[in-house]
C-alpha positions in Angstrom: 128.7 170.4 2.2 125.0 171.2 1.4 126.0 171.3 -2.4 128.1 168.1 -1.9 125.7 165.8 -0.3 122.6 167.0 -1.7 121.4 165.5 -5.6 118.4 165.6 -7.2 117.8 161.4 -7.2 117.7 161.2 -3.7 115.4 164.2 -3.2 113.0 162.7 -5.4 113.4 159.5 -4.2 112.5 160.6 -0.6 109.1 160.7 0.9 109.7 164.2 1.8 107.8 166.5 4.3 105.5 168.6 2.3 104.3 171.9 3.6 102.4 173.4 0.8 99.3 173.6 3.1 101.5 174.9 6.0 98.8 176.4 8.7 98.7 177.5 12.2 97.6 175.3 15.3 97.7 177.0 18.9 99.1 173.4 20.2 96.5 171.9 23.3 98.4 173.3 26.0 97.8 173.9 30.0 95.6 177.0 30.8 97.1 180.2 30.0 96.7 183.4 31.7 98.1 185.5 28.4 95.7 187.0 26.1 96.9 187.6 22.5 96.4 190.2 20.4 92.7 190.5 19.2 93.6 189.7 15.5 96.0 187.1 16.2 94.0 185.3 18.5 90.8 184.9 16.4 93.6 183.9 13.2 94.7 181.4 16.0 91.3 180.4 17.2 89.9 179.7 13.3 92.7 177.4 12.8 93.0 175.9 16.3 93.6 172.1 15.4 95.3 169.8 19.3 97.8 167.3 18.3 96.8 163.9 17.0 97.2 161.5 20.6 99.5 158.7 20.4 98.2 156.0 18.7 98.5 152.0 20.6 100.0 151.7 23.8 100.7 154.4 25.7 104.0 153.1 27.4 107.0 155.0 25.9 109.9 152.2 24.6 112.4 154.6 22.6 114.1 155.2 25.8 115.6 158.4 27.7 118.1 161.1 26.8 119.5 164.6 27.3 121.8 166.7 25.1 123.5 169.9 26.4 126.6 171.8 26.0 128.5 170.2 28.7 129.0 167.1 30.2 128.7 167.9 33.7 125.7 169.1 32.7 123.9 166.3 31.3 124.6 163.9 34.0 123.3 166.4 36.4 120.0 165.9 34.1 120.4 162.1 33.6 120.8 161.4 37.7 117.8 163.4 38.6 115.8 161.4 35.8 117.5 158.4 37.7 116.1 159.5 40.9 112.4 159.9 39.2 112.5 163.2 37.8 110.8 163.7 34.6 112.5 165.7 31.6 111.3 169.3 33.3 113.5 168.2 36.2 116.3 167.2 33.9 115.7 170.4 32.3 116.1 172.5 36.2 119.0 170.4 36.9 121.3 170.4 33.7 120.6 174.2 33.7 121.6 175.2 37.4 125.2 173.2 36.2 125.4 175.3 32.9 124.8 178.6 34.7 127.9 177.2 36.9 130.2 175.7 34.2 129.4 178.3 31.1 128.4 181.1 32.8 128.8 183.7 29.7 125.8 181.9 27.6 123.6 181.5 30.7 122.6 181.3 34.2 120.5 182.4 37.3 120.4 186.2 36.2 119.2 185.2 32.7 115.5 184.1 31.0 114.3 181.2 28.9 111.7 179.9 26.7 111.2 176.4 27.2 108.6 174.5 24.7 107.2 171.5 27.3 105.2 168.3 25.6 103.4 166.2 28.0 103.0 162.9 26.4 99.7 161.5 28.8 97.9 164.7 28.5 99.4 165.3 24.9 99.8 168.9 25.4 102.5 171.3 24.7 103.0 174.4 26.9 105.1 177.2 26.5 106.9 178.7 29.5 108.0 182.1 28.6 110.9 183.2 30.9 112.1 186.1 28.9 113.7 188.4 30.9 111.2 192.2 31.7 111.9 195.9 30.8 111.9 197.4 34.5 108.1 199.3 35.2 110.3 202.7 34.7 112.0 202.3 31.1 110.9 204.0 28.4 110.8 203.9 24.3 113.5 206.2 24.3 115.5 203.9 27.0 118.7 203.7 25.0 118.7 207.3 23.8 121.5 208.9 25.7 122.1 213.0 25.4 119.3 213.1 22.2 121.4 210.1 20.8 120.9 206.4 20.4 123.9 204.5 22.4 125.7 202.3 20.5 125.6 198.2 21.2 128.6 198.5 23.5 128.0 201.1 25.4 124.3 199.8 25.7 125.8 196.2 26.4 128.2 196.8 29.4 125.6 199.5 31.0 123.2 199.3 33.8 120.1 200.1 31.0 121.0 196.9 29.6 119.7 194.0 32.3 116.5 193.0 32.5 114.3 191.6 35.5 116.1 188.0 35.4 112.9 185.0 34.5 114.9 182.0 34.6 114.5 181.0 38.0 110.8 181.8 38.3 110.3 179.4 34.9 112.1 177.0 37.1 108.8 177.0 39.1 106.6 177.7 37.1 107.3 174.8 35.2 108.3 172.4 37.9 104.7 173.3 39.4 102.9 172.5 36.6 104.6 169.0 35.6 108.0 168.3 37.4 108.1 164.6 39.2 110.6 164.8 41.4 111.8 166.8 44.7 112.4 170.2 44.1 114.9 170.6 45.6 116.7 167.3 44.6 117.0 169.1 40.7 119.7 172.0 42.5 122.0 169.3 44.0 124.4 168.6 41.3 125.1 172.3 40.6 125.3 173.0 44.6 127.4 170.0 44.8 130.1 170.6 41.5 130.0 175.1 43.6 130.9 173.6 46.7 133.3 170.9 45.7 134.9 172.9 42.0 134.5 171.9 38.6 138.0 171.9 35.6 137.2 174.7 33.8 136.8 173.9 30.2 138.1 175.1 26.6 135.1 177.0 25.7 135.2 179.6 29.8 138.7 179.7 29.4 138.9 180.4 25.8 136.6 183.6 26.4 137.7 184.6 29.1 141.6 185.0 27.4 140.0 186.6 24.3 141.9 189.9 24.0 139.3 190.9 21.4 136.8 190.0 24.2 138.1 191.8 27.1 138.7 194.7 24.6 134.7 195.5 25.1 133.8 193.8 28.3 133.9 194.9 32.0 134.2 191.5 33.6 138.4 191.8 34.6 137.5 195.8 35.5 134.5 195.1 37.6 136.1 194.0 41.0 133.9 191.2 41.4 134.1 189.6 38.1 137.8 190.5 38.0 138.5 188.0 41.6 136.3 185.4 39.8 137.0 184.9 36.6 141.2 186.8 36.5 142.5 185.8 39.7 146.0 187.4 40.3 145.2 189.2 37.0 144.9 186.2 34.8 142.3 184.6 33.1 141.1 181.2 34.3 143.1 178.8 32.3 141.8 175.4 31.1 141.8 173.3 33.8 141.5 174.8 37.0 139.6 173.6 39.8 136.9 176.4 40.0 134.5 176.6 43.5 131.7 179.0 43.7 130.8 179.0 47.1 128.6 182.4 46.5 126.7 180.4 43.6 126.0 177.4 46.0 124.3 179.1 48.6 122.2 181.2 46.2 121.1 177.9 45.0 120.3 176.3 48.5 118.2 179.5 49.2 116.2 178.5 46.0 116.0 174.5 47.1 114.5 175.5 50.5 112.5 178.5 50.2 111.7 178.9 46.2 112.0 181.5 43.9 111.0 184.1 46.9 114.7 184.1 48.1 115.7 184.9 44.6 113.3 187.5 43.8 113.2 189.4 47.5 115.1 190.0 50.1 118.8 189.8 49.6 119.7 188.5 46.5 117.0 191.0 45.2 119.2 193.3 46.8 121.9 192.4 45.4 120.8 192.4 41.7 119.2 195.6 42.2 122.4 197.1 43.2 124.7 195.6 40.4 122.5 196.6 37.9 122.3 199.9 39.6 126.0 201.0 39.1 127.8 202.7 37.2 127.8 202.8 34.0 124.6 204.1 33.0 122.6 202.1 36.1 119.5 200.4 35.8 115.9 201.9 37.0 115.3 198.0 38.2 113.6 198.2 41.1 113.0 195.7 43.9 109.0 195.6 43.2 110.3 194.8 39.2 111.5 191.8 40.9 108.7 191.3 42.7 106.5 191.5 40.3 107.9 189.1 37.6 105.7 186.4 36.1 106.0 183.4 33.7 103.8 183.5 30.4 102.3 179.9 30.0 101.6 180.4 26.2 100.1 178.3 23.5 103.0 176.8 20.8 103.0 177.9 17.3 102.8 174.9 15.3 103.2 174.3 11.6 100.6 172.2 10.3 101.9 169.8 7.1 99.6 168.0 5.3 101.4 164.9 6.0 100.3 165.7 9.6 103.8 166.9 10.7 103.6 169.7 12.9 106.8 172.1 13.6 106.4 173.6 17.3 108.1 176.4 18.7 107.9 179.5 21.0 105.5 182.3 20.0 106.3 186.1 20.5 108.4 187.6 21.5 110.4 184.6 20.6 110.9 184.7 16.8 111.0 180.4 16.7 107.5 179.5 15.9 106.9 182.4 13.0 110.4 181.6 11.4 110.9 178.1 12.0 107.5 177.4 10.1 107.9 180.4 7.5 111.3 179.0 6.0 109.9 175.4 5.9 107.3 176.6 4.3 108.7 178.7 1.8 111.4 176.3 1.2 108.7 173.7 0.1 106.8 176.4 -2.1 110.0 176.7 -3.7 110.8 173.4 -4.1 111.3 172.1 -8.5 108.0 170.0 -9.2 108.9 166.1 -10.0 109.4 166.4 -13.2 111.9 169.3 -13.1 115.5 168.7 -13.1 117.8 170.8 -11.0 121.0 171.1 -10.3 122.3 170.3 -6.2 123.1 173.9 -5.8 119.5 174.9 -6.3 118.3 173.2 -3.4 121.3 175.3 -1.4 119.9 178.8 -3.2 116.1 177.8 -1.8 117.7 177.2 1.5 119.4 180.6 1.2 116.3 182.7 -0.2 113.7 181.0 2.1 115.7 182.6 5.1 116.2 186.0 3.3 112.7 186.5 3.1 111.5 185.1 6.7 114.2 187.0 8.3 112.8 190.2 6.9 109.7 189.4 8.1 110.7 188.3 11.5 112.8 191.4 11.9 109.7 193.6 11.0 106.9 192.2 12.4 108.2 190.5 15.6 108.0 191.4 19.0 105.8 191.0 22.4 102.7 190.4 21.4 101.0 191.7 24.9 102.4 194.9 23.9 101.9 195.1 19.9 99.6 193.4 17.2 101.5 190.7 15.8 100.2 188.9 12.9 101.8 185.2 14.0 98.8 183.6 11.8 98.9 185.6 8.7 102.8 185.1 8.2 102.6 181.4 8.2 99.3 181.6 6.4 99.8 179.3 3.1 98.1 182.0 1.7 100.6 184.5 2.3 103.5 181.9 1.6 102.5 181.8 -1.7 102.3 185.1 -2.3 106.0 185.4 -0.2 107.7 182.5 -2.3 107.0 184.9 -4.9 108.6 187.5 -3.8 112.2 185.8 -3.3 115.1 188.1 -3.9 117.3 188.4 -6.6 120.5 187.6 -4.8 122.1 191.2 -5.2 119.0 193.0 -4.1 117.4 194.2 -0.7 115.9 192.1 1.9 112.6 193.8 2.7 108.9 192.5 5.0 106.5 191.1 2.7 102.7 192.4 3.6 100.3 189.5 4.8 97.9 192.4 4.9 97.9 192.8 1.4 98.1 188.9 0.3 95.1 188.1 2.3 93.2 190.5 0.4 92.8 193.1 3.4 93.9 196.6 4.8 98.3 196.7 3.8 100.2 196.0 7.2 103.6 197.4 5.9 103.2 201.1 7.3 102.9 199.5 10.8 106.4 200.2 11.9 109.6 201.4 11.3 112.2 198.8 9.8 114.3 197.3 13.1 118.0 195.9 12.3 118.7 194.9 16.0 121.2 192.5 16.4 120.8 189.7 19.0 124.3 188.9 20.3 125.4 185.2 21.2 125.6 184.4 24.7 123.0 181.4 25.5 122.6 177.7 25.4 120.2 174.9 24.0 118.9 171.9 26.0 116.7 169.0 24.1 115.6 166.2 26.6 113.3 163.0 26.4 112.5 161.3 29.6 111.6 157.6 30.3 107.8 158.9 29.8 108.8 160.0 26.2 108.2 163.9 27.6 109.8 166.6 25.9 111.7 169.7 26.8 113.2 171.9 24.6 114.8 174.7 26.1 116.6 177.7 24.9 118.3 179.9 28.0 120.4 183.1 28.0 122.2 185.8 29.6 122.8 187.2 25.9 126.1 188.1 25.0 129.0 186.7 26.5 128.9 187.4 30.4 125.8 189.2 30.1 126.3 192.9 31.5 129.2 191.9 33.2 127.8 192.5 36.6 127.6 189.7 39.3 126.1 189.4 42.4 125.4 186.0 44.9 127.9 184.1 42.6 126.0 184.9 39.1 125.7 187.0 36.1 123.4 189.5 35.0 122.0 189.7 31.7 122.5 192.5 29.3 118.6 191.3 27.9 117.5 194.4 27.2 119.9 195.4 24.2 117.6 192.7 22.0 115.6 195.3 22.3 115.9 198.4 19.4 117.5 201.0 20.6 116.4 203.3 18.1 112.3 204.0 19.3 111.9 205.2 15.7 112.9 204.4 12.2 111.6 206.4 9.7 109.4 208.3 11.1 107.5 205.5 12.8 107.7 203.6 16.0 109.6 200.5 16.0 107.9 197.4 16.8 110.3 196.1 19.3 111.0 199.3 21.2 111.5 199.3 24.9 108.3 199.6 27.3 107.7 199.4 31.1 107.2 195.8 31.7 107.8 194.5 27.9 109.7 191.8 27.0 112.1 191.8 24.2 111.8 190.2 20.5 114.2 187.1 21.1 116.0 184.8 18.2 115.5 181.7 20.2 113.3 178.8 18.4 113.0 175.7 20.7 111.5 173.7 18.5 109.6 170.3 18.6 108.3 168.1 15.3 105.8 165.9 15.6 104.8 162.9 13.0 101.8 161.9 11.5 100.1 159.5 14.0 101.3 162.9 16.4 104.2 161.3 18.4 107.4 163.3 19.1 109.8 162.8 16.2 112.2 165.6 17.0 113.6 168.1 19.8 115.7 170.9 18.6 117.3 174.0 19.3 121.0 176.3 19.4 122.1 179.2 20.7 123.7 181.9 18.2 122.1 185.4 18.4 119.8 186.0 15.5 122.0 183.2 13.8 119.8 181.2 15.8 116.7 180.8 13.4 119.1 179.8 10.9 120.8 177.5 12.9 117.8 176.1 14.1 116.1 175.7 10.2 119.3 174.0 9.0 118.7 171.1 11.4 115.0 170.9 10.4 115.8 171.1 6.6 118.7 168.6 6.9 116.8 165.9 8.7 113.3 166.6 7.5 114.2 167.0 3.9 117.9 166.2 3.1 117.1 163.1 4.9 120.5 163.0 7.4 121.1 162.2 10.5 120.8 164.4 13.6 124.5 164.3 14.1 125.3 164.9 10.1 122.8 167.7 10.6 124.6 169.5 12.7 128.0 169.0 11.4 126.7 170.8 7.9 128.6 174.2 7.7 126.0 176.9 9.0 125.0 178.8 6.0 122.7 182.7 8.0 120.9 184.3 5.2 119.8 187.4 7.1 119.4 190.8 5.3 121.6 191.6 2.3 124.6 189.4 3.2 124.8 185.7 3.2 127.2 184.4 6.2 128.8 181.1 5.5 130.6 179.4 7.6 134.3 178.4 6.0 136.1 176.8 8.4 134.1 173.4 8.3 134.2 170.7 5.9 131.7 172.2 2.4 132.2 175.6 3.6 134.4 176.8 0.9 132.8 175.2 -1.9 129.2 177.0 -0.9 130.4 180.0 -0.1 132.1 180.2 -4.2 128.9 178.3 -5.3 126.6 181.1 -4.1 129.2 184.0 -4.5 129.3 182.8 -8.1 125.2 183.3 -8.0 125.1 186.8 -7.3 124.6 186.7 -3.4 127.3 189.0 -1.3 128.8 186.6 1.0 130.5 186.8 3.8 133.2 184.2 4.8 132.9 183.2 8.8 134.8 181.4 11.1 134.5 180.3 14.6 130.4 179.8 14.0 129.0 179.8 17.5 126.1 177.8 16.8 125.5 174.8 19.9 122.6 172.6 18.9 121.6 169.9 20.8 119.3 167.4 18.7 117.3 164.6 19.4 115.7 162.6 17.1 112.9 159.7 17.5 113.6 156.6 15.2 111.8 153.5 15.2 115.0 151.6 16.6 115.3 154.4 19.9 116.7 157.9 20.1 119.4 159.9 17.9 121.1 162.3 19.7 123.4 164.9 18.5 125.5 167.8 19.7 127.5 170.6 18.3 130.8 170.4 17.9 131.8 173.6 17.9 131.1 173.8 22.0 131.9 171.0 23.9 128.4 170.0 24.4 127.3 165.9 24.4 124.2 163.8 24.0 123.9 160.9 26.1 120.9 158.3 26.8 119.6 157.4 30.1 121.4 153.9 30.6 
């Protein structure tokens, strides 16, 4: 499809983003009470630029709309919006329904990073949500009898869950710029618990994966196992599901706040599932206590068209990689006079990612806990030098060295190389509200069911595994090696663009694992600089460029023919199918909003009528 659609005219003919002078911002955003890293935040605070305000009136026209992977869910978010909520509302309300209806990408007993614009104030905030290594882990965490467990014994153990964030971002967020009734945003989940929901193709289609239950707990843990197999049997398609547990949990969170999730007896509760057997947790109840949101500044791309590419900063990988492949792509872009063929534009595509997942998978990780140099690897500077660098297509993805580029001490000897993979189990929400406010929120439980442990009518997550479980590589320490009270390196970009005159032009996001980032830059490429739609975006076959092996995904219309273009280029690809990408787009034109959504879940986009 990218090879199809794509041709050198109508590149050129384009008024195309250019991000040849790519550079930092830290986005005007409410106060924060993180401090970065000394390096990265004087980088940050040299190139410190707020967003252009809105130019004329300041009343928003384009409309209202919310995109998410089910429908249940987005008219939870559009009736709280009806009943004066803004899109952080929405954002409460369309989640506490997807924890209900899709419960193995996401729910109560996950985290989040939502990326929040306020349109009056014109500032972006940051709510990290990301679930916490419990005060008593170690580096060594995962290291089991002198050797490092493997992801599925870490995955279905006790070591693997992490001090849940996602109902403390509720707050956290809702304090700072929610409109309506608190409580208002839990009654469409506490009404579909109480009263049952169909279950749809994409629960009962995973919970009847032999290959699935092959590696999970949920139908051997008794709890799970009455849930989700009654009599035995998966759910089927269908059924009229009630979660009584999960609506009460949910009016103890309406009346008395995030206390009754984080002491008392749900605390409990979690402390005791994630206790058991295999391998229990150390989670104690003062972990859960102790939880906080990060309020953190957005990394934002600076073009020099006056775009700007938002997204979460560490330990979310979105606002590094998001910005580093755009960049790169650019710097590797033909000049005007240079004819190309179509495919070239699909090789850039592919070596742009090669070379920022290298440096994401290096370099990444909680930045309260290691130096991180955000600024320097989106540097234009350092781009240059990167764009360089690009791969032949049969050779080894390794971390360029910003330390080097920018004529100063080499960075590469920091750490040992990390290869964790980041399993799919989470979900994307993009919303506008009737105030032309922004949320774009990536939430997670990580992969599918989390841990596989349930308590008050929700999942736990299996978080932690994002984490390496090797401390060392090498000889050195690895970056993203577990800590007491660290959060791990995350693959989730929620992303906002901004145009020239600095009004919101774009919300973004997916869910996917580490295919996110790819995911996630195919929508920004296709739209930005392919010049599609949101919805023709999306629909282009997903093409993850990370390490040695270039996945492509076969099974959708162009899949074939790029995977043979760039298998006939040198690049080891690997056929996929069943890509379990879910973006949710929404795009500012001048004539009102574009939404689209994925449709390989069964996810819609729908505007406030």
């Amino acid at each position: 499809m990218y090879r199809r659609t794509l041709s050198p005219s109508r590149f050129l003919g384009l008024p195309l983003i250019a991000i040849a002078g790519l550079a930092l911002s830290a986005c005007t955003q409410a106060k924060s009470n993180v401090t970065s890293s000394a390096d990265a935040a004087k980088s940050a605070a040299e190139t410190a630029e707020s967003l252009s305000p809105p130019t004329g009136d300041l009343s928003w026209t384009k409309g209202a709309m919310v995109a998410a992977a089910n429908p249940l869910a987005v008219e939870a978010g559009l009736e709280v919006m009806r009943n004066g909520g803004n899109a952080i509302d929405a954002a409460i309300a369309v989640h506490a329904v997807l924890g209900l209806v899709e419960p193995e990408s996401s729910g109560l007993g996950g985290g989040a990073f939502m990326v929040y614009y306020d349109r009056a104030k014109d500032e972006i905030t940051v709510f990290d949500g990301r679930e916490m290594a419990p005060a008593a882990a170690t580096a060594d965490y995962f290291v089991k009898d002198g050797k490092v467990m493997d992801f599925i014994e870490a995955w279905q153990s006790g070591h693997s869950v992490g001090v849940p964030g996602q109902v403390a971002l509720y707050k956290a967020a809702h304090d700072a710029a929610g409109t309506g009734d608190w409580a208002a945003d839990f009654a469409p989940a506490i009404r579909l618990a109480e009263n049952g929901f169909n279950v749809g193709e994409k629960l009962a289609g995973a919970l009847s994966s032999e290959r699935l239950r092959a590696v999970i707990n949920l139908d051997d843990n008794p709890v799970t196992a009455a849930y989700f197999y009654p009599d035995g049997k998966p759910l089927p398609e269908g059924y009229l599901l009630k979660n009584p547990d999960y609506a009460a949990t949910l009016k103890r969170i309406a009346t008395e706040g995030p206390s009754a999730f984080y002491t008392g007896e749900i605390a409990e509760g979690i402390v005791a599932a994630a206790g058991a057997e295999p391998y229990g947790s150390v989670m104690t109840m003062e972990d859960l206590a102790n939880y906080t949101v990060k309020k953190r500044p957005a990394v934002c791309g600076t073009l020099p068209t006056g775009y700007k590419i938002c997204s979460a900063p560490p330990p979310s990988s979105g606002g590094v990689a998001q910005n580093e492949i755009m960049g790169l792509y650019d710097l590797m872009k033909p000049g005007p006079n240079v004819r190309v063929t179509e495919d070239y534009y699909l090789k850039i595509f592919v070596d742009a990612q090669r070379l920022a997942y290298a440096d994401r998978d290096y370099y990444v990780a909680d930045a309260d806990y290691v130096t991180v140099p955000t600024a320097d690897l989106i540097n234009p500077d350092y781009l240059k030098v990167r764009a360089k660098e690009a791969f032949a297509p049969d050779a080894h993805a390794t971390p360029g060295d910003p330390g080097v580029a920018l004529g100063r001490n080499p960075m590469i000897g920091m750490w040992g190389q990390d290869q964790t993979e980041h399993k799919p189990g989470t979900t994307h929400i993009s919303i506008i509200d009737t105030d032309g406010n922004a949320v774009s929120m990536t939430a997670t439980v990580e992969a599918a069911f989390g841990s596989s442990r349930m308590t008050h009518g929700f999942l736990l997550n299996n978080q932690l595994t994002d984490f390496s479980r090797a401390p060392t590589a090498g000889g050195q320490p690895v970056a993203n090696a577990p800590a007491a009270g660290k959060r791990p390196r995350s693959s989730m970009s929620p992303t906002l663009v901004f145009d020239p005159d600095g009004d919101l032009f774009m919300v973004t996001g997916s869910p996917g694992g580490n295919s996110i980032i790819a995911y996630v830059a195919k929508t920004l490429v296709g739209v930005m600089e392919w010049g599609l739609t949101a919805q023709e975006a999306v629909d282009l076959p997903n093409i993850i460029a990370r390490g040695d092996t270039v996945g492509v995904e076969v099974d959708r219309e162009g899949g074939p023919e790029d995977a043979e273009t760039l298998r006939q280029m040198g690049y080891d690809v690997d056929e996929r199918e069943g890509e379990n990408s879910g973006l949710h787009v929404i795009v500012v034109r001048d004539n009102g909003l574009e939404g689209a959504a994925d449709p390989r879940r069964e996810g819609i986009a729908k505007k406030l009528e």
